[in-house]
N, C-alpha and C positions, 0 to 999 in steps of 0.2 A: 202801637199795636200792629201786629205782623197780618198783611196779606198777601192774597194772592190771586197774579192775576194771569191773565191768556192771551195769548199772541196769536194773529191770523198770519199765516206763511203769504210772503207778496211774490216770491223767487224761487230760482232753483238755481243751483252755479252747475257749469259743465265744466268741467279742467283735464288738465292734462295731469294732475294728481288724482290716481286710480285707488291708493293707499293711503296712508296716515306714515308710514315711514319714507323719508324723506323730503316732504311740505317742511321747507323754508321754516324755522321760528317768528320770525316777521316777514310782514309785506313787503312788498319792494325790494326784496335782498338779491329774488332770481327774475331778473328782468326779461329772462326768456321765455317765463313762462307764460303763459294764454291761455285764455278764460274766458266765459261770457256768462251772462245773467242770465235767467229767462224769466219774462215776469208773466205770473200766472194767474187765471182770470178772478177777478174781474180785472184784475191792471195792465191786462196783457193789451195797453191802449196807448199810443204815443203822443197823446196831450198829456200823461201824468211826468212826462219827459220834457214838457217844454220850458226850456230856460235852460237845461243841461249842457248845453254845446256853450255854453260860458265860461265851464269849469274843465278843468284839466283833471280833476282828480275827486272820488266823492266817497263817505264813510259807508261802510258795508257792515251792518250790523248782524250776526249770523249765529247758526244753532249748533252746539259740537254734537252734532245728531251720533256718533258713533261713541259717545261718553255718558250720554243719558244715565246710563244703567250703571255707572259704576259710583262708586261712594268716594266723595271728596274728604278731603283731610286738612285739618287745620295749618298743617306744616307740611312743605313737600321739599324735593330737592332738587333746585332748578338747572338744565343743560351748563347752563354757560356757568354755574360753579363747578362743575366736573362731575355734579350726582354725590359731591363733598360735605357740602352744607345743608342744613336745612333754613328755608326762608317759609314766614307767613302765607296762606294763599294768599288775601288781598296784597300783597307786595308782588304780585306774580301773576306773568300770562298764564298760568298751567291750564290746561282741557279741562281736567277733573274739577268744578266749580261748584257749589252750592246752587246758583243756577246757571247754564251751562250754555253762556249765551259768550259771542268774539266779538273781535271790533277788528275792521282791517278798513286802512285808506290805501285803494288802489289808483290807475290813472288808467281814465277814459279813453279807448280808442276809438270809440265811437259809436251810435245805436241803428239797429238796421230792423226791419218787418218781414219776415215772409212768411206769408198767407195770414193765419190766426196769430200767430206766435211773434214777439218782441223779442229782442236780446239788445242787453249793454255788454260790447264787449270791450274787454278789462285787461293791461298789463297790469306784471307784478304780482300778483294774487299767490298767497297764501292758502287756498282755500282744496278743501276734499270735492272731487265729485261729487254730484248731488249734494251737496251744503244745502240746507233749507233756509232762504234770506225772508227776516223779518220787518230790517227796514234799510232804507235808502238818504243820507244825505248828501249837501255838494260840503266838499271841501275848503276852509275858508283862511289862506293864508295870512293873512293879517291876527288873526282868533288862534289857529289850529297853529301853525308854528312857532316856539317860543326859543328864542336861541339862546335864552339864558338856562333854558329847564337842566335840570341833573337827572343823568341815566342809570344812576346806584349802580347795583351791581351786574346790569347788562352795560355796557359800554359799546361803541361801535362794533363792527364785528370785524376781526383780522383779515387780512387777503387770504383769497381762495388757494385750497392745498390744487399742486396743479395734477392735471387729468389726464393722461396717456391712451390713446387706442390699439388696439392689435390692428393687424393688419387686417383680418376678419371681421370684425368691427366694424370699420371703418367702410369697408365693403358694403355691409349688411346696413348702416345707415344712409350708405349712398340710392340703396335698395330703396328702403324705407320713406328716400326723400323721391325718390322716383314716384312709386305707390301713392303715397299720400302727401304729396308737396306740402312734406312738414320738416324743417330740418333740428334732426334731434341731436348735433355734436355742439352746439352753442349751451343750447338748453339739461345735456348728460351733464356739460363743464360748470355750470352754477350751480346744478342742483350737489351733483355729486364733491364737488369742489370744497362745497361748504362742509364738508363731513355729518352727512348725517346720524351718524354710528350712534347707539347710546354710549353714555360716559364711560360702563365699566369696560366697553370695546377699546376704546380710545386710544394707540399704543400697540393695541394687537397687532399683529402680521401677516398675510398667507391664509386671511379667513374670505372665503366666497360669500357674497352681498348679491342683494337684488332690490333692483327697484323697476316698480313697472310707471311710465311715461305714458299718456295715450293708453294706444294696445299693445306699445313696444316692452317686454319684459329686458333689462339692462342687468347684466351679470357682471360684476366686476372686485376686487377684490384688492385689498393694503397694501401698501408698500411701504417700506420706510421712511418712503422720502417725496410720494407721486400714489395713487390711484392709478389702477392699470381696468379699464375694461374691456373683458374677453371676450364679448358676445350680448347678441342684439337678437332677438327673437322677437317673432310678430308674424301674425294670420297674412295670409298670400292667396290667391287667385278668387276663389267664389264667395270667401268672407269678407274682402276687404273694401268692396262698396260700402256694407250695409255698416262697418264701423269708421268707415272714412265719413260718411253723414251723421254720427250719432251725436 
């Protein structure tokens, strides 16, 4: 018999993914990226932490809080067939879920306090700003990786298409790394590398793209044979405290 049940929120993720368009398909694929947890009360306590500095890496159980509202489908058609095929949802990471819950195994960098507030902060993460996290486990390599398992029809994923800067660019992130000692041309090179484009873009040429990092808006646009980005936008002088702490 069918029920149903309720989850109390224990987190919140902060990331450097401000959008849903171009968040990695899996964990661990942009290892530049950075992340933290924050666990909110009553858990915001660092005995529910203890034993985690054992583990390298722990499962992140989380809400596609920006899919809530749309209608899942029995059949979808997943990135890495080209948007070709149709495959089963249960055969499929897809968003769009019957219930609308992920699973990501990231790696631990460490856990820090200041004042009221906790954070696990996380390489590799997959995750939207503000992700709502429901639970927390550690990662257990002997159990959790199986080197016989089959990857159907996700299979590893190709090397990265490579990433070009203008000169302007390249400038504006030297800026950016100035401003907010965060360096965003490692991090432009994984995310945008991996082609985020949807399927039917795929091929295209000469089309302008955007993806915002942090608070950095990244403009950049096809090539035949390379990713060229044109331009790095982002708040300067009396805004960039209050979003450099955020």
């Amino acid at each position: 018999m069918s029920q149903t049940f309720q989850f109390q929120q224990i987190g919140l993720v902060h990331s450097c993914y401000k959008q849903k368009f171009g968040i990695p398909r899996q964990p661990g694929l942009v290892t530049e990226a950075s992340a933290s947890i924050e666990l909110l009360p009553p858990f915001n306590r660092l005995d529910v932490l203890d034993g985690l500095e054992g583990f390298s890496h722990i499962w992140v159980h989380f809400i596609f809080h920006e899919c809530i509202t749309e209608n899942w489908k029995a059949k979808i058609r997943p990135p890495r067939l080209g948007g070709k095929e149709k495959m089963g949802i249960f055969a499929t990471r897809a968003t769009h879920r019957p219930n609308p819950l992920g699973l990501s195994v990231v790696e631990v960098k460490g856990v820090r306090k200041e004042g009221n507030r906790v954070f696990i902060d996380i390489i590799g993460a997959d995750l939207l700003d503000q992700t709502p996290i429901v639970d927390i486990k550690p990662y257990l390599p002997y159990a959790d990786a199986l080197p016989n398992a089959k990857g159907g029809f996700a299979p590893l994923p190709t090397t990265l298409k490579k990433v070009i800067f203008s000169e302007a660019a390249l400038k504006q992130a030297k800026s950016y790394k100035t401003i907010y000692d965060r360096d965003l041309v490692p991090l432009i090179e994984q995310v945008i590398g991996q082609d985020p484009r949807p399927s039917y873009l795929i091929g295209s040429e000469n089309r302008d793209h955007g993806n915002q990092l942090w608070n950095a808006n990244i403009k950049w646009t096809a090539k035949q044979d390379h990713f060229l980005v044109m331009q790095i936008e982002f708040p300067i002088g009396e805004q960039h405290e209050q979003v450099k702490n955020a």
